[in-house]
Backbone as numpy.savetxt, mean C-alpha at the origin, in Angstrom:
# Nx Ny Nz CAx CAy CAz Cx Cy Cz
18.61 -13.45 -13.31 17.80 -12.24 -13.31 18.65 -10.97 -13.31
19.99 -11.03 -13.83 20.95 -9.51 -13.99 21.11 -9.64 -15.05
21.52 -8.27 -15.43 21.96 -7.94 -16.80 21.84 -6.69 -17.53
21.77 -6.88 -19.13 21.33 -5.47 -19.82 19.81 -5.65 -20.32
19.37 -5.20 -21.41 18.98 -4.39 -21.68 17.56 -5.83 -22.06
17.99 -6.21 -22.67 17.42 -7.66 -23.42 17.14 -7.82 -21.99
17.97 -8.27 -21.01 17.44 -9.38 -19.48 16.60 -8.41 -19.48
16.31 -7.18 -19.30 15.02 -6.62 -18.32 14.01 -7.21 -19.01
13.39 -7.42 -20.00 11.99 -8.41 -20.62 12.15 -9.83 -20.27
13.05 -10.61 -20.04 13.88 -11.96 -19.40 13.49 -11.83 -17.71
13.81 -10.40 -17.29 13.20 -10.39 -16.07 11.81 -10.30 -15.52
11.27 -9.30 -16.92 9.78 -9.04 -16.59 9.07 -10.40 -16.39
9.60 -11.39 -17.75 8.62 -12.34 -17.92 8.79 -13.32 -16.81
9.92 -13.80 -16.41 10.55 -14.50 -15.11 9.17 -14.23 -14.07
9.04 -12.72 -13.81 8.58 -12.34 -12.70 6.93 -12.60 -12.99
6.69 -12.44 -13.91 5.50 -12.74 -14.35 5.25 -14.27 -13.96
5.74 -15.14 -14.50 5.93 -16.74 -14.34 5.96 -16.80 -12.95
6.80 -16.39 -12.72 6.65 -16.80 -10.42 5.06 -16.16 -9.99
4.59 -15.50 -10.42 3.26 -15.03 -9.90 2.64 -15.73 -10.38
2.41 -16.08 -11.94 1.28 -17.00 -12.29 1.62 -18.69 -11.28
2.87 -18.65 -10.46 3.04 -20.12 -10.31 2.40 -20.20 -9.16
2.95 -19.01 -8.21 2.55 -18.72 -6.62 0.87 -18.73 -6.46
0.28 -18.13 -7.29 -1.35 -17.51 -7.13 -1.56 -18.60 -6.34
-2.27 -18.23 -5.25 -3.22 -19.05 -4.18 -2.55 -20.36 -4.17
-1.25 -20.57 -3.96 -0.78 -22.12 -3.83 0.77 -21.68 -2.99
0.42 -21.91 -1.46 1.16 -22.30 -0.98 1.99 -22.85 -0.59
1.81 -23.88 -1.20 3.04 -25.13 -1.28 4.20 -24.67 -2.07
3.86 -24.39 -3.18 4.40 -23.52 -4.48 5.65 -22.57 -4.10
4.78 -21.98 -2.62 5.69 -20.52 -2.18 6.40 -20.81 -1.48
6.11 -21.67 -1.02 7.12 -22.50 0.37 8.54 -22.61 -0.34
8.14 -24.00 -1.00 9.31 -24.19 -2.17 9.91 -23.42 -2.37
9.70 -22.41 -3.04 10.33 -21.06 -3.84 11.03 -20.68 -2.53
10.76 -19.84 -1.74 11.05 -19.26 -0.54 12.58 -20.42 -0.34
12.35 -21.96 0.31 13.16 -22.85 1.08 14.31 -22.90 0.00
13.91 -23.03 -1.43 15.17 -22.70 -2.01 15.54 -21.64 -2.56
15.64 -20.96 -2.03 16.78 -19.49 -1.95 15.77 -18.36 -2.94
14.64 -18.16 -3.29 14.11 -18.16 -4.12 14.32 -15.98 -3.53
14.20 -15.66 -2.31 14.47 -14.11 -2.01 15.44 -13.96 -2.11
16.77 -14.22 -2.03 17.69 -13.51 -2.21 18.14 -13.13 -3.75
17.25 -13.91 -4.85 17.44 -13.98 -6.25 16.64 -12.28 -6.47
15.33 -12.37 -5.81 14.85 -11.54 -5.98 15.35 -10.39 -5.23
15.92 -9.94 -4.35 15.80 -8.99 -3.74 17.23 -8.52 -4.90
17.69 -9.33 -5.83 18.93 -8.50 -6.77 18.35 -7.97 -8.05
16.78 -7.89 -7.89 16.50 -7.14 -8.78 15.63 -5.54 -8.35
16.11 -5.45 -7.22 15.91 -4.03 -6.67 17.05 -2.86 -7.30
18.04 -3.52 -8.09 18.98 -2.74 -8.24 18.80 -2.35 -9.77
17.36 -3.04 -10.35 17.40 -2.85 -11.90 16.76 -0.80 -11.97
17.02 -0.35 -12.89 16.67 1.01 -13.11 15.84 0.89 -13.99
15.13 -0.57 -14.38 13.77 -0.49 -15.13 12.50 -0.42 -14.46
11.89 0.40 -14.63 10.59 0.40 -13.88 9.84 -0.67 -14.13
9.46 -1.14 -14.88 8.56 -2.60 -15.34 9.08 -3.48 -14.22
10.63 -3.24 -14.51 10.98 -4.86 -13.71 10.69 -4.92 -12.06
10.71 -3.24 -11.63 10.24 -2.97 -10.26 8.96 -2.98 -9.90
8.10 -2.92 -10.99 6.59 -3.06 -11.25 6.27 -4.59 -10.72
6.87 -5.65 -11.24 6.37 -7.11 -11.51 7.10 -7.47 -10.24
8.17 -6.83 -10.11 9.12 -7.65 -8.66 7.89 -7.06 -7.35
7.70 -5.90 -7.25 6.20 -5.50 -6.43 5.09 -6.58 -6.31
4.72 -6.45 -7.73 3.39 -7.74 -7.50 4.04 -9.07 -6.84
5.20 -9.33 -7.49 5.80 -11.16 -6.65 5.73 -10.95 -5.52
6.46 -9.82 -4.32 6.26 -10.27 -3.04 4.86 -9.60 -3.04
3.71 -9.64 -3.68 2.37 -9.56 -3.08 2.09 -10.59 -3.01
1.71 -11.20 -4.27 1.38 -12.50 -4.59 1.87 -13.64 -3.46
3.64 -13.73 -3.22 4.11 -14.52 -1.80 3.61 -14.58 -0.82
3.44 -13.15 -0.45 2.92 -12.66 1.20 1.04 -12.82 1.37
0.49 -12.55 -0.18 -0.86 -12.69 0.62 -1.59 -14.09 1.14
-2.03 -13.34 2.26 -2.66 -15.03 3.29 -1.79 -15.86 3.22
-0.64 -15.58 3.82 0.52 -16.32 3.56 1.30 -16.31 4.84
1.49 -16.23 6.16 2.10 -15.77 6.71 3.67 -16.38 7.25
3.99 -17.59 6.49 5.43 -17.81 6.53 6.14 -17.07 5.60
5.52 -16.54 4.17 5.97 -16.01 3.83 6.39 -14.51 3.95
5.31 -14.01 4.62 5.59 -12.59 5.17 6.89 -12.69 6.04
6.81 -14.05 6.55 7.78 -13.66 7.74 9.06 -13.74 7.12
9.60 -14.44 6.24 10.86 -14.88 5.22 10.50 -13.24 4.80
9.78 -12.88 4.53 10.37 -11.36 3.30 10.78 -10.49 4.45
10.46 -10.19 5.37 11.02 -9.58 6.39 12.27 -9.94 6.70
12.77 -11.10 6.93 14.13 -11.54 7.60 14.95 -11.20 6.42
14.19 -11.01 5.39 15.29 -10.88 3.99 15.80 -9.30 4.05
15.03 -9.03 4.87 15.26 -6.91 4.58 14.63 -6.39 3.33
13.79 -7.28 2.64 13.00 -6.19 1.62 12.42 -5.64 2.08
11.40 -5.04 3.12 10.20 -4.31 3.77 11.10 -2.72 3.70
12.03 -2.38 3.64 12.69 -1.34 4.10 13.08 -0.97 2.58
13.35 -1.76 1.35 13.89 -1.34 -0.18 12.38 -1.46 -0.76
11.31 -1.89 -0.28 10.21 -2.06 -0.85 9.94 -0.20 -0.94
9.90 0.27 0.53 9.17 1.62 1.10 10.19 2.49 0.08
11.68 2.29 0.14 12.52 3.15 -0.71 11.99 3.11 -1.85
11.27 2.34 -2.71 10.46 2.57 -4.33 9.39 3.69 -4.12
9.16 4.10 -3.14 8.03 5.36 -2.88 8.74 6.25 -2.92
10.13 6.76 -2.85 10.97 7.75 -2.78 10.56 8.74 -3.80
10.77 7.98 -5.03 11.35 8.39 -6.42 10.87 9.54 -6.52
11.70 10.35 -6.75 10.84 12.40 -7.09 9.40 12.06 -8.61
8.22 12.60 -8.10 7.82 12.64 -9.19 7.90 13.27 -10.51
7.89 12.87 -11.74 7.71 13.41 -12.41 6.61 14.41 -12.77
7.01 15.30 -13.72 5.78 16.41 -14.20 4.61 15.97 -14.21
3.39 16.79 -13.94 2.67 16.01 -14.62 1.61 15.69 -15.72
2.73 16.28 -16.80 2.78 16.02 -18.26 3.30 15.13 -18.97
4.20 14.84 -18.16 5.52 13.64 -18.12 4.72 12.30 -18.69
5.30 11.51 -19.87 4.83 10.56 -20.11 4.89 9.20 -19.33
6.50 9.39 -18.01 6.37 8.96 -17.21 6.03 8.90 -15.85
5.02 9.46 -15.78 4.11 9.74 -14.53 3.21 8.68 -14.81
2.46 8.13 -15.56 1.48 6.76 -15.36 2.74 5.81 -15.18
3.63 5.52 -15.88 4.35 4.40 -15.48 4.73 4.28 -13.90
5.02 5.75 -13.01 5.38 5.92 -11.85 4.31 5.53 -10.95
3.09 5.95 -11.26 2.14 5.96 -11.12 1.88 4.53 -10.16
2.14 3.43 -11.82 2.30 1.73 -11.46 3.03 1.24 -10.49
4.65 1.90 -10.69 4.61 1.67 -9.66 4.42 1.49 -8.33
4.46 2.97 -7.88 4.01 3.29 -6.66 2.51 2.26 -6.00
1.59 2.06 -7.08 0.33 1.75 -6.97 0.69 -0.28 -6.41
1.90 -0.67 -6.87 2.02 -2.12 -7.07 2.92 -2.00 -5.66
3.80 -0.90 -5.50 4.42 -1.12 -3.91 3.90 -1.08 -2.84
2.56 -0.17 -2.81 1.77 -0.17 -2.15 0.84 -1.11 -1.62
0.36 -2.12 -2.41 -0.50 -2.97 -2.49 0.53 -4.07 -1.95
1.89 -4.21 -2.08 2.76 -5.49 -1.49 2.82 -5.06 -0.42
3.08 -4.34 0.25 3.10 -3.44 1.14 1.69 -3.61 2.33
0.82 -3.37 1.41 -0.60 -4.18 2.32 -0.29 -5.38 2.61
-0.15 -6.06 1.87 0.08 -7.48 1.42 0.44 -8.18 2.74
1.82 -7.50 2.89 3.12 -7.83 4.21 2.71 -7.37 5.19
2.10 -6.34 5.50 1.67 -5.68 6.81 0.30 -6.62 7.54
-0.72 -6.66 6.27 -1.64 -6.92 7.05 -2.03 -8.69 8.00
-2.46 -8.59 9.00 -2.83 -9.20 10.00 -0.65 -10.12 10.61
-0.34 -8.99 10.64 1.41 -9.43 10.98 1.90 -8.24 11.89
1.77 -8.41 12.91 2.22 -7.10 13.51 3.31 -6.75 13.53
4.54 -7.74 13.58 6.06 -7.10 13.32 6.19 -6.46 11.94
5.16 -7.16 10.80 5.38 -6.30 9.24 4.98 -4.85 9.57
4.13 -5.06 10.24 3.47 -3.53 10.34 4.70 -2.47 10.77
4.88 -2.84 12.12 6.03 -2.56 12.55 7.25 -1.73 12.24
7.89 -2.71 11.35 9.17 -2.92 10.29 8.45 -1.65 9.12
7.60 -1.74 8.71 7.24 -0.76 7.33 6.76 0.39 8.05
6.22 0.84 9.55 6.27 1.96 9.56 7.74 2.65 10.08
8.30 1.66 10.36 9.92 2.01 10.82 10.53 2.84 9.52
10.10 1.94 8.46 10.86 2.29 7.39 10.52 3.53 6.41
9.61 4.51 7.24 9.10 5.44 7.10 8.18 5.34 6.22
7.47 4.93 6.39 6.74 4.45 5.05 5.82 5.57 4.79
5.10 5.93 5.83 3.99 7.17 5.92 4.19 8.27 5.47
5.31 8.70 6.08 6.03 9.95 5.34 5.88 10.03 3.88
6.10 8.92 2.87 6.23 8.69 1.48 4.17 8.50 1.63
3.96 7.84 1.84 2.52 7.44 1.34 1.53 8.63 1.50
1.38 9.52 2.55 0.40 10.37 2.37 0.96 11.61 1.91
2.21 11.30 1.26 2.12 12.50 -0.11 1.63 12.38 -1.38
0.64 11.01 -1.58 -0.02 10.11 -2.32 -1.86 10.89 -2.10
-1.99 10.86 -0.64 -3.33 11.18 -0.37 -4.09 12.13 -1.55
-3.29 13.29 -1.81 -4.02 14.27 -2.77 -3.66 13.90 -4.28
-3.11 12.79 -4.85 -3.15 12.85 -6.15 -4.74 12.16 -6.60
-4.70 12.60 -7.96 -5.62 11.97 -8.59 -5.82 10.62 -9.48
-4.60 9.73 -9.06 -4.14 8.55 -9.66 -5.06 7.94 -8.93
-6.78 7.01 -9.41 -7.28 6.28 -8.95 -6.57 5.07 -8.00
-5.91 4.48 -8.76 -4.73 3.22 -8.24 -4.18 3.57 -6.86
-3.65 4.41 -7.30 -2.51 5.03 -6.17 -3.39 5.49 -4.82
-4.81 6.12 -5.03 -5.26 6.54 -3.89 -6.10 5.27 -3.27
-6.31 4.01 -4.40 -7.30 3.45 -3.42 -5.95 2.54 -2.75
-5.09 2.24 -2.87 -3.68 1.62 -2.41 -3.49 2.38 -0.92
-3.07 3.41 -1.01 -2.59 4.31 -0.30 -3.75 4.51 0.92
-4.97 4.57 0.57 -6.37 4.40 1.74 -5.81 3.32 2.35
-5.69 1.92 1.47 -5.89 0.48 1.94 -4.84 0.46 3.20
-3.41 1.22 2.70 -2.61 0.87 3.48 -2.36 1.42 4.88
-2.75 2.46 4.90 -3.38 3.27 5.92 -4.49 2.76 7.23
-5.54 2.21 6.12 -6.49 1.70 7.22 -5.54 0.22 7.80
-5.05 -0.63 7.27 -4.17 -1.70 7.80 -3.07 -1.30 8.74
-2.47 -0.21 8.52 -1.80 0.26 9.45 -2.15 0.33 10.67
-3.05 1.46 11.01 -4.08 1.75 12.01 -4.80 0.80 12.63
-4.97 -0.31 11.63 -5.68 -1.54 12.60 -4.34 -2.22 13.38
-3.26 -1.63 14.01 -2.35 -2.12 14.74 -2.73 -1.49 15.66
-3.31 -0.76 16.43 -3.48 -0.64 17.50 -3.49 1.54 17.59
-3.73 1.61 19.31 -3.31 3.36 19.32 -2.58 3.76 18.93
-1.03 3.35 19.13 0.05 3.53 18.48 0.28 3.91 17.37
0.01 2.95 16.27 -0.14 3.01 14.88 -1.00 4.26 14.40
-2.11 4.56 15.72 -3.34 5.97 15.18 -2.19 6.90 15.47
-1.57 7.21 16.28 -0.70 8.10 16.61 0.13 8.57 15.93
0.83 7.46 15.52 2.01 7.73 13.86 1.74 8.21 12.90
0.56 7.86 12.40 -0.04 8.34 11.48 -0.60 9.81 11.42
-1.13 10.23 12.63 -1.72 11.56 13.06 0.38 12.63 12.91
0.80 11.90 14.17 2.13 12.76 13.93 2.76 12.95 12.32
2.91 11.84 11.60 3.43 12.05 10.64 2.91 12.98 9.50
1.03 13.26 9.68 0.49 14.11 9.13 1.38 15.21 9.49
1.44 15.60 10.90 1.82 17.04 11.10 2.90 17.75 10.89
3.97 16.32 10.88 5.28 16.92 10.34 5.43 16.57 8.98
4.42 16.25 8.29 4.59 16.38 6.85 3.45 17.27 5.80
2.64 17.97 7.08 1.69 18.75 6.55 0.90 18.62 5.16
0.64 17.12 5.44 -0.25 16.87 4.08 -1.57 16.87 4.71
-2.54 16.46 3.85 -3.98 16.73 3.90 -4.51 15.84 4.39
-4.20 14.94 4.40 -4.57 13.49 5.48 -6.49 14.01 5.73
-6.41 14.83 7.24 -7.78 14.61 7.72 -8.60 15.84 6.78
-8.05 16.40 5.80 -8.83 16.87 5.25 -9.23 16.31 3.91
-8.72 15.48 3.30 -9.01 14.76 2.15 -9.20 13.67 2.39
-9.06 12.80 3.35 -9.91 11.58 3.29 -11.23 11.72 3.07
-11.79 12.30 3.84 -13.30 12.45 3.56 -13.78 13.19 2.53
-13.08 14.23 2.15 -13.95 14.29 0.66 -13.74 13.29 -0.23
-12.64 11.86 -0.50 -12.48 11.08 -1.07 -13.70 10.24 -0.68
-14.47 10.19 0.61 -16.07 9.55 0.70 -16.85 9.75 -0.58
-16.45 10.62 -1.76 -17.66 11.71 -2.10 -17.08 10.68 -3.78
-16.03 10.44 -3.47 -15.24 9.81 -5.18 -15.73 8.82 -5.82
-16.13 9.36 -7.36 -17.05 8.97 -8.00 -16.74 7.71 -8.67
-15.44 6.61 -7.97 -14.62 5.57 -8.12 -14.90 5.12 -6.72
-15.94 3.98 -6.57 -16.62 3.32 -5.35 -15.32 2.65 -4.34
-14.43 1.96 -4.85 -13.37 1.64 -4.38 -12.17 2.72 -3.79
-12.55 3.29 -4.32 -11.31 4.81 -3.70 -12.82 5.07 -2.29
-13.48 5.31 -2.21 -14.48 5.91 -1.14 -14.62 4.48 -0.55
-14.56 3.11 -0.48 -14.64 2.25 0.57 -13.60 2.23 1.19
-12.60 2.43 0.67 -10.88 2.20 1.40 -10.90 3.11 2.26
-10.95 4.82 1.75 -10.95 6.05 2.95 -12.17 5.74 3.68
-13.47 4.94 3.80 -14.26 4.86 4.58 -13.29 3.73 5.51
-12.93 2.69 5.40 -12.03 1.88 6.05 -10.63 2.73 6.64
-10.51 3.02 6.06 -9.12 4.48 6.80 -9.43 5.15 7.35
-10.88 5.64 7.80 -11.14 6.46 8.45 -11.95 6.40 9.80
-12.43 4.88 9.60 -12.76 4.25 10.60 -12.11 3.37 11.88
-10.79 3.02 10.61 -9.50 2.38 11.68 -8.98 3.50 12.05
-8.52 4.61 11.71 -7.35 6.03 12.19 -8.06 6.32 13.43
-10.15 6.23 13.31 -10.36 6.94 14.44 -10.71 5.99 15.68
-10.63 4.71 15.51 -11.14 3.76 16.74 -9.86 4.05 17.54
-10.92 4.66 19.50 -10.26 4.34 20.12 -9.16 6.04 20.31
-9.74 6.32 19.18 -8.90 8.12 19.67 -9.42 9.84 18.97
-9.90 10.04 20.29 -10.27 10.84 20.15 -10.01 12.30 19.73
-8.51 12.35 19.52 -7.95 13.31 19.05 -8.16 13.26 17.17
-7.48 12.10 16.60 -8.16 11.81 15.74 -9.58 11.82 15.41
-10.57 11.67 15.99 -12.22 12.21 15.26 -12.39 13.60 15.54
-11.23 14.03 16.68 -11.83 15.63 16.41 -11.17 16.50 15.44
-10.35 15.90 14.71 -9.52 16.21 13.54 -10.55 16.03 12.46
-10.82 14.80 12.37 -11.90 14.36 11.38 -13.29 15.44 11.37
-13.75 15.66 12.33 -14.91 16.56 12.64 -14.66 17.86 12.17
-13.33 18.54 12.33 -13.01 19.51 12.53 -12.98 19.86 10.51
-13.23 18.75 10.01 -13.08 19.04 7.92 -14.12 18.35 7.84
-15.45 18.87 8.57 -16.88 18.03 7.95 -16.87 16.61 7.80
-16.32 15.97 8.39 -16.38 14.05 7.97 -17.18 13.65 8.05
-18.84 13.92 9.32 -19.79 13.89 9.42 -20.93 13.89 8.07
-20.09 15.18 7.90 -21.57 15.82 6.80 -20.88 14.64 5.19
-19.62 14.94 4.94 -19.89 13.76 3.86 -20.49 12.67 3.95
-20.31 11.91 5.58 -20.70 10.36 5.59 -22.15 10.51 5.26
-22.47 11.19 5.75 -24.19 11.86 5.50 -24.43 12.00 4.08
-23.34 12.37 3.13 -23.85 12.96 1.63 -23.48 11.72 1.04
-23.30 10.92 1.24 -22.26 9.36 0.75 -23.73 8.66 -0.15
-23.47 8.40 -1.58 -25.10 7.92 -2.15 -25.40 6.44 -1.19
-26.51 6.39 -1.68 -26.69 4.77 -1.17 -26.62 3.46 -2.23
-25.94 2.84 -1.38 -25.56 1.15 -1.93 -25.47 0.17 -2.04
-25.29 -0.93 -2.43 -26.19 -2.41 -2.16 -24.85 -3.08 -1.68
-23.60 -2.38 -1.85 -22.37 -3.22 -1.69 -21.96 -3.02 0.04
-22.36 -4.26 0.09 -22.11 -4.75 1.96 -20.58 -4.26 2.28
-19.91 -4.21 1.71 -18.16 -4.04 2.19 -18.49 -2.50 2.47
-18.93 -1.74 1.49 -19.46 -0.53 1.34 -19.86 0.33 2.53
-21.24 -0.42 2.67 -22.16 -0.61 4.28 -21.55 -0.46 5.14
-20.69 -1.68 5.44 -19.74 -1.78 6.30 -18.96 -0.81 7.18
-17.90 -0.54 6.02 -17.22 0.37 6.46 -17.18 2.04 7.04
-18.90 1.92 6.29 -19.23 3.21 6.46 -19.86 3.72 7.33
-20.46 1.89 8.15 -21.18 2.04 9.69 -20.15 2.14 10.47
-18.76 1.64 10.34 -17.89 1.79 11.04 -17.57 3.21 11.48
-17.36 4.05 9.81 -16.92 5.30 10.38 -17.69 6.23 10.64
């Protein structure tokens, strides 16, 4: 999986093939994993092709979800910490023809990222160590569908770690002065049902249990959107929205 120019499509497709092998088969991942199968991968963090950082994203999703030996192997490997560094990247313009490709990415690190964190409390852990927040809710205000319903998801998984986790998240708003409690909830209002269930789920985990957080929330109408939110037959929907 190194090389020039030719390997990066050699790599894409590689990476492609380990996901179609892994999907919902555990045994599969085990294998992969017991023979050396992360340290192959973690040497393609060093490619400067975006595709190939695109598909290497989806593999440790694909590994880690409902998976939890495997979460625990991607952790001991130290990817959780080069995963969060793919959120770095300065964005491009955004005229830039590579801003959707960035876009992918970001949208596919994010989602591995859920992947590893959720129901694992040391992943959680380890990825907010690795600053992860800082990078992700400078995500909150774009208009990249992908990217924002990712970026909700990962948020509300976060927060379902406990006060702590509400806390980090609240601080890291403040020293990064993004919009956090003021744009989640108008994202209730987004005319992309999946971007408005995730911030209904993000907004229901950020505030269980702290009250500083809902008076933040209160304090940018969160009320009156949940109130303006149409009505819907989709139970996840329901859900989340009795929550918040």
């Amino acid at each position: 999986l190194l090389g020039t120019s030719r390997a990066h499509l050699l790599q894409i497709q590689a990476l492609g093939c380990l996901q179609l092998l892994h999907q919902d088969n555990d045994a599969i991942k085990r294998e992969f994993i017991e023979l050396g199968g992360l340290p192959v991968l973690d040497q393609c963090f060093t490619s400067k092709e975006k595709q190939v950082l695109i598909e290497l994203a989806h593999t440790f999703r694909v590994l880690a979800t409902n998976f939890a030996f495997a979460q625990d192997e991607i952790r001991a490997s130290g990817c959780i910490p080069k995963l969060v560094a793919l959120l770095k990247e300065k964005r491009p313009r955004p005229r830039d023809a590579d801003l959707q490709v960035q876009n992918a990415m970001h949208a596919s690190v994010l989602r591995a990222l859920v992947a590893l964190a959720e129901n694992n409390s040391m992943n959680r852990h380890d990825t907010v160590k690795a600053r992860v927040l800082f990078h992700a809710l400078l995500f909150i205000g774009q208009e990249d569908e992908t990217v924002l319903v990712h970026t909700c998801r990962l948020l509300w998984v976060i927060a379902d770690g406990g006060e702590e986790y509400r806390d980090h998240i609240r601080e890291a708003d403040e020293r990064t002065m993004s919009p956090l409690f003021e744009t989640l909830p108008k994202l209730l209002l987004h005319y992309e049902e999946t971007v408005a269930l995730n911030a209904a789920g993000a907004i229901a985990s950020i505030c269980d249990s702290s009250s500083t957080n809902k008076n933040r929330f209160r304090e940018h109408d969160a009320i009156d959107m949940l109130q303006m939110m149409p009505e819907t037959s989709n139970p996840d929907m329901m859900r989340q929205t009795a929550r918040a």
